[in-house]
C-alpha positions in Angstrom: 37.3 -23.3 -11.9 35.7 -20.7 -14.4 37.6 -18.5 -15.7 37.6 -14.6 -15.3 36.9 -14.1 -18.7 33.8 -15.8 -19.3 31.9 -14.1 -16.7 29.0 -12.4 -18.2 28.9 -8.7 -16.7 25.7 -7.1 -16.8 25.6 -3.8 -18.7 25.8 -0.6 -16.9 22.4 0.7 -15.9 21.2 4.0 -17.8 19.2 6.6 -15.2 16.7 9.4 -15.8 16.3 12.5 -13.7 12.9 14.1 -14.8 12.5 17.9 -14.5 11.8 19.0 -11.6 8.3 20.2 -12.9 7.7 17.4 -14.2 8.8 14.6 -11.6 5.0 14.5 -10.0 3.4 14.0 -13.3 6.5 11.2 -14.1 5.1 9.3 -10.8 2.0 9.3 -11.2 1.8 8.2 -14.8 4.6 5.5 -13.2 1.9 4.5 -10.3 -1.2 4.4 -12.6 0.1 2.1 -15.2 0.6 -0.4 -12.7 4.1 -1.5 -14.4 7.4 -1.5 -13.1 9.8 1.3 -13.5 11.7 -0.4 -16.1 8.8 -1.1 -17.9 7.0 2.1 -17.4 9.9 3.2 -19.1 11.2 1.0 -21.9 7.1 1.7 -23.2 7.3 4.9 -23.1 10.5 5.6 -24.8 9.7 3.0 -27.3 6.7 4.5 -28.4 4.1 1.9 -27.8 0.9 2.8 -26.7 0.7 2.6 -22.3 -1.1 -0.2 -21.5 -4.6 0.6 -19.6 -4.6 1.0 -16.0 -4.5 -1.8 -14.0 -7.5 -2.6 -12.0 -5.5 -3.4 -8.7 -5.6 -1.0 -6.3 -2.4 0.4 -4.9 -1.2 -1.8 -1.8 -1.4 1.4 0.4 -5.3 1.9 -0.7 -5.9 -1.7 0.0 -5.1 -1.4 3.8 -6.7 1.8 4.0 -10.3 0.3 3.5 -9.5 -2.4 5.5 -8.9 0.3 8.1 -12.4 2.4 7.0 -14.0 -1.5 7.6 -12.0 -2.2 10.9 -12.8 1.7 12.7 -16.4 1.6 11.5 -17.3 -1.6 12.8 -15.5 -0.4 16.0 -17.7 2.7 16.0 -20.6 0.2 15.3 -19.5 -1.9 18.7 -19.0 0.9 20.7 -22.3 2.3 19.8 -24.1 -0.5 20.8 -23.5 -0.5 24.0 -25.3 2.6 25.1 -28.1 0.2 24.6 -26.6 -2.7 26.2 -27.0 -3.6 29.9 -24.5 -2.5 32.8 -23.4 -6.2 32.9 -20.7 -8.7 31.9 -21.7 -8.2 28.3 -20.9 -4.7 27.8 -17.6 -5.9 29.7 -16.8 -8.4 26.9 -17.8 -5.9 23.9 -15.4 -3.2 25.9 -12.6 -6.3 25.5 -13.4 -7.1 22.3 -13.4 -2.7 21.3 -10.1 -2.4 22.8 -8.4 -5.6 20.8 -10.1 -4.1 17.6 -8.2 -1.0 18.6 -5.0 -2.8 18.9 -5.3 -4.6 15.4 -6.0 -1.1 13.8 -3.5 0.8 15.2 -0.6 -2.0 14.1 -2.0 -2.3 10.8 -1.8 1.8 10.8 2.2 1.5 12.1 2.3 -1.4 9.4 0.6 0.8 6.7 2.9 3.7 6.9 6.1 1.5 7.8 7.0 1.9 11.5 7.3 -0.9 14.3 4.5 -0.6 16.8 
């Protein structure tokens, strides 16, 4: 069995409470370096110079042009059948519309956190 006293404790953590004025700029300067908060940080306060921004996008802006892709090729679908004929084709593009529809609006629930 160990003993009590040679368990390693981890050292309290230190916390930082921006000005309120400042807390949007302290975000977004967080967001745009693409580094954790802890690192964001420890550069910061250590003087080294930020690191460029990262070239990935933010998860949330990734979804939102698969969305843009997803609604536009449903507009492009939908349009199409003014010019298709009053048969079981335009039946199966209406099928087809309507599944789009329901991938979009889970990814939208997804996207902004909430069950469908």
């Amino acid at each position: 069995m160990t003993d009590p006293k040679d368990i390693k404790k981890r050292s309290a953590p230190i916390s930082y409470r921006p000005p309120a004025g400042l807390r949007g700029e302290f975000y977004a300067r967080h967001l745009k370096s693409g580094l954790s908060m802890n690192a964001f940080i420890t550069e910061a306060i250590f003087g080294r110079p930020m690191p460029r921004q990262t070239r990935r996008p933010p998860v949330e802006e990734v979804e939102l042009v698969k969305l843009l892709a997803l609604a536009a090729s449903i507009r492009d679908e939908l349009a199409s059948l003014q010019d298709a004929p009053q048969d079981h084709q335009m039946a199966e593009r209406l099928v087809k519309a309507l599944d789009d529809l329901s991938v979009l609006r889970s990814a939208i629930f997804s996207t902004i956190g909430r069950s469908t």
